[in-house]
C-alpha positions as CSV (number, residue, x, y, z in Angstrom):
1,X,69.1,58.8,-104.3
2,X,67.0,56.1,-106.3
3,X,66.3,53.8,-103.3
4,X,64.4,53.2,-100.8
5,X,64.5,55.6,-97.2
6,X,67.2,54.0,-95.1
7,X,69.6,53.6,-98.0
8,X,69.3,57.7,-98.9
9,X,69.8,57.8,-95.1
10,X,73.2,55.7,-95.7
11,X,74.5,58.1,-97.9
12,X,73.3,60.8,-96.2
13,X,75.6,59.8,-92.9
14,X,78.4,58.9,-94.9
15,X,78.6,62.7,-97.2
16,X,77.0,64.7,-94.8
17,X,77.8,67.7,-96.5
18,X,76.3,66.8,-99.6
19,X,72.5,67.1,-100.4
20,X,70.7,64.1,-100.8
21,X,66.9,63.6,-102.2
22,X,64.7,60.9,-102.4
23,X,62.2,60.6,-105.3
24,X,59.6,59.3,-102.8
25,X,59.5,59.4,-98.9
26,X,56.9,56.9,-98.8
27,X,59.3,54.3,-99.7
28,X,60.7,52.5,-96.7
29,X,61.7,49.1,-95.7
30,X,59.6,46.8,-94.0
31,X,62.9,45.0,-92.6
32,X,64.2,48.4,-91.3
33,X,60.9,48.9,-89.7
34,X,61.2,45.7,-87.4
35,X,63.5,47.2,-84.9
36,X,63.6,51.1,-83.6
37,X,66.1,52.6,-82.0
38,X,63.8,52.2,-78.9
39,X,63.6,48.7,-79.5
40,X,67.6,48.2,-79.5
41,X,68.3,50.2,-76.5
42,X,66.6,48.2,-74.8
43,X,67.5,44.9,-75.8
44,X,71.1,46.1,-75.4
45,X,69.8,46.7,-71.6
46,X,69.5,43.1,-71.3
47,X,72.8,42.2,-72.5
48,X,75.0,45.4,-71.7
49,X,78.5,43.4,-72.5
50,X,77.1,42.4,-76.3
51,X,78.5,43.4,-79.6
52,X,75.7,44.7,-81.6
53,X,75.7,44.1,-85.0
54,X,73.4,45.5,-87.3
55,X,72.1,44.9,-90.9
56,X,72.9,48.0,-93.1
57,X,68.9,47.5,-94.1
58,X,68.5,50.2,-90.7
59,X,67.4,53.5,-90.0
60,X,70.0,55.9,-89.0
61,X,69.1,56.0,-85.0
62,X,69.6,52.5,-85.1
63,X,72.9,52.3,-86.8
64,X,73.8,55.5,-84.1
65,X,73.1,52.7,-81.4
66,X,75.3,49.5,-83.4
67,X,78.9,48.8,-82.8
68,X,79.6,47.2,-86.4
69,X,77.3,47.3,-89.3
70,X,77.5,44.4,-91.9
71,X,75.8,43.7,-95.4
72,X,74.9,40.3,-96.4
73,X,77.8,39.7,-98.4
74,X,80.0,40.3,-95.2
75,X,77.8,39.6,-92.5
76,X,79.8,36.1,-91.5
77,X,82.9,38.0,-91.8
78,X,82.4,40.3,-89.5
79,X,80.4,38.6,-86.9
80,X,84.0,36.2,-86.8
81,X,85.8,39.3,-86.4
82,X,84.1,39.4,-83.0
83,X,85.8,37.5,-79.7
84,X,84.4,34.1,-79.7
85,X,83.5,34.8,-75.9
86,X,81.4,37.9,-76.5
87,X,77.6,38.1,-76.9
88,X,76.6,39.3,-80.0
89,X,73.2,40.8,-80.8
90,X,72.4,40.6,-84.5
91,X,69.3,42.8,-85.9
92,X,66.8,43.2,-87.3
93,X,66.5,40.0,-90.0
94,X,66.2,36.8,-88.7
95,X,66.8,34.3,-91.9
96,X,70.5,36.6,-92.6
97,X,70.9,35.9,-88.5
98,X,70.2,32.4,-88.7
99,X,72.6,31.9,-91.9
100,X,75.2,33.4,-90.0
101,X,74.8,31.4,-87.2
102,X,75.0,28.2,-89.5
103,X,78.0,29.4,-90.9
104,X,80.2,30.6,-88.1
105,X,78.9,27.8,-85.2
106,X,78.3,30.4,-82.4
107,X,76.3,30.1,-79.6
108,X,75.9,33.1,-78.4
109,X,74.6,35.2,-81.2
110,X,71.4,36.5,-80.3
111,X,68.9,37.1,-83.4
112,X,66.0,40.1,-83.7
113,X,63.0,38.5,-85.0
114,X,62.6,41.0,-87.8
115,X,62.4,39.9,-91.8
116,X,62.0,41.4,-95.1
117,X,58.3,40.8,-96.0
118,X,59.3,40.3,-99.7
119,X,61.9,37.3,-98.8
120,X,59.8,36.0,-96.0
121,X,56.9,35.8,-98.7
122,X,59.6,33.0,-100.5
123,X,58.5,30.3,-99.1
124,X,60.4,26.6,-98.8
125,X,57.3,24.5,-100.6
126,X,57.6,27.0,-103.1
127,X,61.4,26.7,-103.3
128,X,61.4,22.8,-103.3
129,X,58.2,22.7,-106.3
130,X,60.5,24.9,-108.4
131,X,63.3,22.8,-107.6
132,X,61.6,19.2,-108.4
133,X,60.1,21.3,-111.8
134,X,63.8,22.4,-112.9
135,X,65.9,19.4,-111.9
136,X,68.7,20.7,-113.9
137,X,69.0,24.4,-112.5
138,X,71.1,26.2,-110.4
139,X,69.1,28.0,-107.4
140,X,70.4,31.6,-105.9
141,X,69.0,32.4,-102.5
142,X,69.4,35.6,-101.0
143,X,69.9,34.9,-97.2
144,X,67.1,36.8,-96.1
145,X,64.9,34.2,-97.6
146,X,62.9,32.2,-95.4
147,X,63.6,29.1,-97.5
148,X,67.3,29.4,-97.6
149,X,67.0,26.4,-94.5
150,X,65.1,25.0,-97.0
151,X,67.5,25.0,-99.8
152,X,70.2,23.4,-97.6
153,X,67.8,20.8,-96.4
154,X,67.3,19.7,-100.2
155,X,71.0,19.9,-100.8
156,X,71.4,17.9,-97.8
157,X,68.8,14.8,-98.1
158,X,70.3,14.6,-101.8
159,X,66.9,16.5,-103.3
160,X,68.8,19.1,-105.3
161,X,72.7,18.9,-105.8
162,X,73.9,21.0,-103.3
163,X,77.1,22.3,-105.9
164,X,74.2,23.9,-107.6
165,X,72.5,25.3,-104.3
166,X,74.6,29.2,-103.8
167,X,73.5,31.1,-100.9
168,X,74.2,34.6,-102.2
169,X,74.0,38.7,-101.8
170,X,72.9,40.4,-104.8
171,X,75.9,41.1,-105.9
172,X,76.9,37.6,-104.8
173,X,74.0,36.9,-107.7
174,X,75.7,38.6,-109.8
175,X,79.3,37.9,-109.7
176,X,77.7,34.4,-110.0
177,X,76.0,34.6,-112.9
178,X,78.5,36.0,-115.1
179,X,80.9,32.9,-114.5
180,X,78.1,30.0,-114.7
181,X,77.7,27.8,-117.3
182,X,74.4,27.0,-116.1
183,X,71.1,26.7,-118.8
184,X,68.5,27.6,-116.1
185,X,68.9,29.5,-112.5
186,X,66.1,29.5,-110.4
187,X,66.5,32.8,-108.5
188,X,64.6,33.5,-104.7
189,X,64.5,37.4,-104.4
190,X,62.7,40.4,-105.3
191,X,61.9,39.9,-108.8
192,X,63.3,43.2,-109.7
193,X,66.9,41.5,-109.4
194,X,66.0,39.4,-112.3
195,X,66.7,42.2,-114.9
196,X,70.3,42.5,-113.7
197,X,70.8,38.8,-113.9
198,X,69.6,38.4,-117.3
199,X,71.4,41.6,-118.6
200,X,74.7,40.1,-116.7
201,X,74.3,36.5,-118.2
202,X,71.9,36.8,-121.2
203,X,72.5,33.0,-122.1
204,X,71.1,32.1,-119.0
205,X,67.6,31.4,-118.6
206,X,66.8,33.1,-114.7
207,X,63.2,32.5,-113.3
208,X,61.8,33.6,-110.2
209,X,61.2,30.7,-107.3
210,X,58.3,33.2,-106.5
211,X,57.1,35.7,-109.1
212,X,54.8,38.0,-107.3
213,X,58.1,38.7,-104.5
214,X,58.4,42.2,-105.7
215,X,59.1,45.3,-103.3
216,X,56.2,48.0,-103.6
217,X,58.5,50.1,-101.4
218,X,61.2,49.8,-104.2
219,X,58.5,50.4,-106.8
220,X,57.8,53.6,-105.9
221,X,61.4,54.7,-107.1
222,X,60.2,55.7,-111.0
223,X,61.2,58.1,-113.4
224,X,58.3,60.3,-112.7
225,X,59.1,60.4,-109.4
226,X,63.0,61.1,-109.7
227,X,62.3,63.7,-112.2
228,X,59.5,65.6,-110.0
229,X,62.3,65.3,-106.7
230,X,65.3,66.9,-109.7
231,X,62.9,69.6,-111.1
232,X,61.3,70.6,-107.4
233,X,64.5,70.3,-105.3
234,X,62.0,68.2,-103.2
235,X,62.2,65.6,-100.4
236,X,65.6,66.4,-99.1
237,X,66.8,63.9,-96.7
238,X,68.1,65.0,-93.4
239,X,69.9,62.9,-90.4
240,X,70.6,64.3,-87.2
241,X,74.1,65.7,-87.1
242,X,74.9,63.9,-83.8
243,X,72.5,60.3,-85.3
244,X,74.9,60.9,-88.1
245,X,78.3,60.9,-86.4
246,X,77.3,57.6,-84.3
247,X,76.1,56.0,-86.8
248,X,78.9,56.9,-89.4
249,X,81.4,55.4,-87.0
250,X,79.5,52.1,-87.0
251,X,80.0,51.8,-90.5
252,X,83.3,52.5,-90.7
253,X,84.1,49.6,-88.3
254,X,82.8,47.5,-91.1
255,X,85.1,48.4,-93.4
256,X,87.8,48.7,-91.4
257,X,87.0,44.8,-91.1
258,X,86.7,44.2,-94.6
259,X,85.1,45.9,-97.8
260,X,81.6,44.9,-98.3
261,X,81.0,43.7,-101.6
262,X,78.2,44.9,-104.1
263,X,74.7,44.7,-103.7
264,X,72.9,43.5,-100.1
C-alpha cells in the first residue's frame, strides 16, 4: 500500500483477508498521532451521550472507539446527519473541526486540538502575501489548513474575491481544476498535490501558497522502498481482528451516510 501507516491500516480493516504491505513503517501521520485511543476513551468519559466522529486520518484503535468516520470531502455531511441536540466530539484536526463548525452552525461540536503539521505550517500571512502577489488567481485550501479562516477573512473584507476563494479536499482540488478557466491557482497543501493538479489542468499555472509544505512521512513512500517491501514480502501490516471489526463498522456508517468522494 503506497501511503502512509493509518491509510495501509484503512485497507487493512476494510479486506481483512487480504495481505497488505507497506513500503515503509516509519511513515506515519503526525495528525493521526494527536489523539490515541487512550486519549478518546477518555474524552468520551466526559461526554458519555456524544457522537464521536472521527477523521479517517486515524489509527485503527481509534476508529475501533468512533461511531462515524468522515473524510474532508464529507465531513459537513455527516456531522448534519447527526441530531441537532446531540454532542458531537470531532477528532483529531482542529482547522477540518472548525470548518465544519462554520459550515453547519452547531454549538455543541466539541473539537480535538490535533493538526497536520504540514497544513498547520501554511500559515494565513503567507496565504494573504500570495494572494496580494497574484491578484488574479484562484486559491484552493485544503481545510486542514490553518489559514483557511484566513482565506474567508480576505474573501470577506473584499481582499480576494471570494468566488475565487474554494475550500476544498484533494479530490475537491481536483474535480476543480479540471472545470476552471482560471490562468493561475494558488494552491495551500502538501506540495506533492501539485503534480496532480498540473497533470489534471496542464493550462493552468498552480503554485504553492507555501513551498517547503511537503510531508516527509509521505516521502518515504519511493520506488526503492515499494520494490524492497514486493521483492522481500516485508512490512506486512496487521490490525487486531476485534480493532478491526469496531473500527470497520465505523466506517461503514459513513457510507451508509453518503459516499466519500476522492482524495482527503
Amino acid at each position: 500500500f503506497c501511503g502512509v501507516h493509518f491509510m495501509a491500516e484503512t485497507a487493512k480493516i476494510l479486506s481483512p483477508d487480504k495481505t497488505v504491505l507497506i513500503p515503509d513503517q516509519r511513515a506515519g501521520c503526525s495528525l493521526a498521532d494527536s489523539i490515541t485511543a487512550e486519549d478518546l476513551a477518555a474524552w468520551r468519559d466526559d461526554h458519555p451521550d456524544a457522537v464521536v466522529v472521527s477523521y479517517v486520518n486515524t489509527t485503527a484503535a481509534v476508529k475501533a472507539l468512533t461511531d462515524i468516520c468522515c473524510t474532508s470531502s464529507n465531513a459537513v455531511e455527516v456531522v448534519e446527519s447527526i441530531a441537532a441536540d446531540r454532542d458531537v466530539l470531532f477528532c483529531p484536526d482542529q482547522f477540518l473541526g472548525a470548518h465544519v463548525r462554520r459550515m453547519t452552525g452547531r454549538k455543541n461540536l466539541h473539537i480535538w486540538a490535533g493538526e497536520c503539521h504540514v497544513h498547520a505550517g501554511i500559515n494565513g500571512d503567507e496565504l494573504a502575501a500570495q494572494a496580494r502577489s497574484h491578484p488574479d488567481a484562484e486559491l484552493y485550501v485544503h481545510p486542514e489548513c490553518g489559514c483557511a479562516t484566513s482565506a474567508l477573512y480576505l474573501a470577506g473584507e473584499g481582499a480576494f474575491p471570494a468566488e475565487r476563494v474554494k475550500i476544498l479536499s484533494t479530490g475537491g482540488m481536483l474535480e476543480a481544476a479540471k472545470a476552471s478557466h482560471a490562468k493561475q491557482v494558488l494552491v495551500a497543501t502538501e506540495v506533492g498535490m501539485l503534480y496532480q493538479l498540473r497533470k489534471a489542468a496542464p493550462g493552468t499555472d498552480f503554485q504553492a501558497v507555501n513551498d517547503r509544505a511537503s510531508c516527509r512521512y509521505m516521502k518515504m513512500i519511493t520506488p526503492a522502498a515499494l520494490l524492497r517491501c514486493l521483492i522481500e514480502g516485508a512490512d506486512e501490516v496487521d490490525v487486531d481482528p476485534a480493532t478491526a471489526r469496531a473500527a470497520r463498522a465505523s466506517v461503514q456508517r459513513m457510507i451508509e451516510i453518503g459516499q466519500p468522494g476522492g482524495g482527503e
